[in-house]
Backbone bond lengths (Angstrom), bond angles and torsions (degrees), N, CA, C in turn:
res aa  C-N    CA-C-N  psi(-1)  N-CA   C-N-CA  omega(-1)  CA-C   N-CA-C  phi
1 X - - - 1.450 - - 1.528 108.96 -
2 X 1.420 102.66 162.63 1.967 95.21 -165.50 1.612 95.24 -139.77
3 X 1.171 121.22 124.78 1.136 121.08 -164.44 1.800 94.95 -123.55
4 X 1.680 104.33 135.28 1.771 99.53 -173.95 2.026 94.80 -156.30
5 X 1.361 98.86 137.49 1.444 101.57 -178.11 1.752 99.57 -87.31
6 X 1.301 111.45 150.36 1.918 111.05 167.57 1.832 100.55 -119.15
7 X 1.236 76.09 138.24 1.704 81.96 167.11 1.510 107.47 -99.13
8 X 1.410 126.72 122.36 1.451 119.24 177.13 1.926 103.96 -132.60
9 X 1.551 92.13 106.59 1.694 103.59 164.33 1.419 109.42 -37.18
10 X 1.268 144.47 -56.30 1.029 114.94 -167.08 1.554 139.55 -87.45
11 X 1.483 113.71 22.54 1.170 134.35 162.42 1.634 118.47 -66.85
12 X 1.665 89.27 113.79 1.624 89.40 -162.18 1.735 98.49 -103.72
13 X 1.482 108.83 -31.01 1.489 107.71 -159.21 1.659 103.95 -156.23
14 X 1.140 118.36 -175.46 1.534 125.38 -178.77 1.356 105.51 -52.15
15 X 1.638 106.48 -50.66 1.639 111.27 -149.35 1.765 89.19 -58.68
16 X 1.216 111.57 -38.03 1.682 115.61 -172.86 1.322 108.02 -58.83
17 X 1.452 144.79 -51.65 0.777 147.16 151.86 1.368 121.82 -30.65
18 X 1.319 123.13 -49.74 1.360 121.37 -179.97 1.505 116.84 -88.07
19 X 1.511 115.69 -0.96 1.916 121.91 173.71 1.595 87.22 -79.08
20 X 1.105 117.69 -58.49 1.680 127.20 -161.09 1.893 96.21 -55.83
21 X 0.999 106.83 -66.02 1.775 100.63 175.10 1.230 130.10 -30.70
22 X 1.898 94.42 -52.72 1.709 81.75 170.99 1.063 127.04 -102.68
23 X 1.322 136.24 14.30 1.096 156.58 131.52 1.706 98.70 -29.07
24 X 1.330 122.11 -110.78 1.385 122.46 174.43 1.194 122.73 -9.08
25 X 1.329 126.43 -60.74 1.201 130.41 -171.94 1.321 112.01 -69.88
26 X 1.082 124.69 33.26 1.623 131.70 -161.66 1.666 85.43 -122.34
27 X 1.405 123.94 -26.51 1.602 137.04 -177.33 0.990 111.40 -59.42
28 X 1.418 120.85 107.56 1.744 109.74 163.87 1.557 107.48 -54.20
29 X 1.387 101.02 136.05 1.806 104.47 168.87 1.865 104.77 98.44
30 X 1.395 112.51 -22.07 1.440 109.34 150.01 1.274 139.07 -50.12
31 X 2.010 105.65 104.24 1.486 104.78 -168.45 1.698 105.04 -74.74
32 X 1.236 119.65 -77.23 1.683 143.56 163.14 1.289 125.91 -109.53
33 X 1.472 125.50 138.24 1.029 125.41 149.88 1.800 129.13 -118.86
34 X 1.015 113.42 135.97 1.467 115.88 -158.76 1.906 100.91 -124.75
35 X 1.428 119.45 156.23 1.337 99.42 -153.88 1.898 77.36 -171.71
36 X 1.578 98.06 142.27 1.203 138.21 -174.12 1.146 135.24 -104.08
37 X 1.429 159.98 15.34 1.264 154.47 -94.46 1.721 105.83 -90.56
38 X 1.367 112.44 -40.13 1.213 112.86 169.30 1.563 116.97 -44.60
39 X 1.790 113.63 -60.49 1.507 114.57 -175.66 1.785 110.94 -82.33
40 X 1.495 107.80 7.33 1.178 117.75 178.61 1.607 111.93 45.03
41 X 1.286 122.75 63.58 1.571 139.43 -164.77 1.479 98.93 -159.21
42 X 1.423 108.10 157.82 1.793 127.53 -169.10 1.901 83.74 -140.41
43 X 1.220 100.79 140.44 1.351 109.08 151.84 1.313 121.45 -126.52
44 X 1.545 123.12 125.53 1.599 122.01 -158.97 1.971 85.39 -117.73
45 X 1.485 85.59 150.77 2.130 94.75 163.53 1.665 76.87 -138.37
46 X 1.417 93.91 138.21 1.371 138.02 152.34 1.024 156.85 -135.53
47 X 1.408 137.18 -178.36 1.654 125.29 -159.07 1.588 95.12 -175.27
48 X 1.487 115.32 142.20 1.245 137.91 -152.74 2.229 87.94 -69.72
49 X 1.608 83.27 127.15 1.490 134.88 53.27 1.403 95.41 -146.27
50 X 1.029 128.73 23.32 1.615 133.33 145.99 1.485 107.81 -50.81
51 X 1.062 111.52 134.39 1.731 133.65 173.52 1.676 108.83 -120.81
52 X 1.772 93.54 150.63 1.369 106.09 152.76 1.454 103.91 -53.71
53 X 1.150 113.48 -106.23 1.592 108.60 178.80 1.631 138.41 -25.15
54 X 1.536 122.29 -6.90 0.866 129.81 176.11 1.898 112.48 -88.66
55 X 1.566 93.80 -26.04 1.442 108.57 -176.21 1.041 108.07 -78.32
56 X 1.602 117.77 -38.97 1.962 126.57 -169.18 1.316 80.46 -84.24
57 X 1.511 150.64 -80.08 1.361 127.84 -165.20 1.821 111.45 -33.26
58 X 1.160 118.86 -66.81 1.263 110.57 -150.45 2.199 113.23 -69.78
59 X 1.474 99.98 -15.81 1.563 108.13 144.52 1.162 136.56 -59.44
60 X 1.700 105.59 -35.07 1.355 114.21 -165.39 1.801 98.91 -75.10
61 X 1.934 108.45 -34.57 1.416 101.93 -178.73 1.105 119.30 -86.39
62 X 1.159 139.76 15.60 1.799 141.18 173.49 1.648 110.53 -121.75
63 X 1.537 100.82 3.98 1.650 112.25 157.53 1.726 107.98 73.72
64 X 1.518 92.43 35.63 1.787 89.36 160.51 1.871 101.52 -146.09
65 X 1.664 78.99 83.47 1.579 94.38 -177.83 1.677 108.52 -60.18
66 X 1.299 102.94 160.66 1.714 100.85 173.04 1.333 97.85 -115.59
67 X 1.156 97.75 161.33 1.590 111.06 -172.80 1.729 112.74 -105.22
């Protein structure tokens, strides 16, 4: 399992935090995602066929890119 925090600027508030959650969890191979609005960061653990890149794509398309 691969566990990695994202920092994403455009996290303004909870509700943001909580679009991005279930968003993810829509990932086959998504263990948890846990999410911050204050430090504006998500932390996801995963396991195949979840990807790094599958995770930054599917942020990148609901417009809370990580940096």
């Amino acid at each position: 399992m691969e566990k990695q925090i994202f920092l994403i600027p455009n996290i303004s508030c909870a509700h943001c935090v909580l679009s991005i959650k279930n968003k993810l969890s829509e990932l086959e191979g998504i263990n948890t995602v846990e999410g911050n609005a204050d430090e504006k960061s998500i932390t996801v653990a995963w396991e195949l066929p979840a990807t790094l890149e599958k995770i930054k794509n599917t942020l990148k398309k609901i417009n809370y890119p990580a940096v």
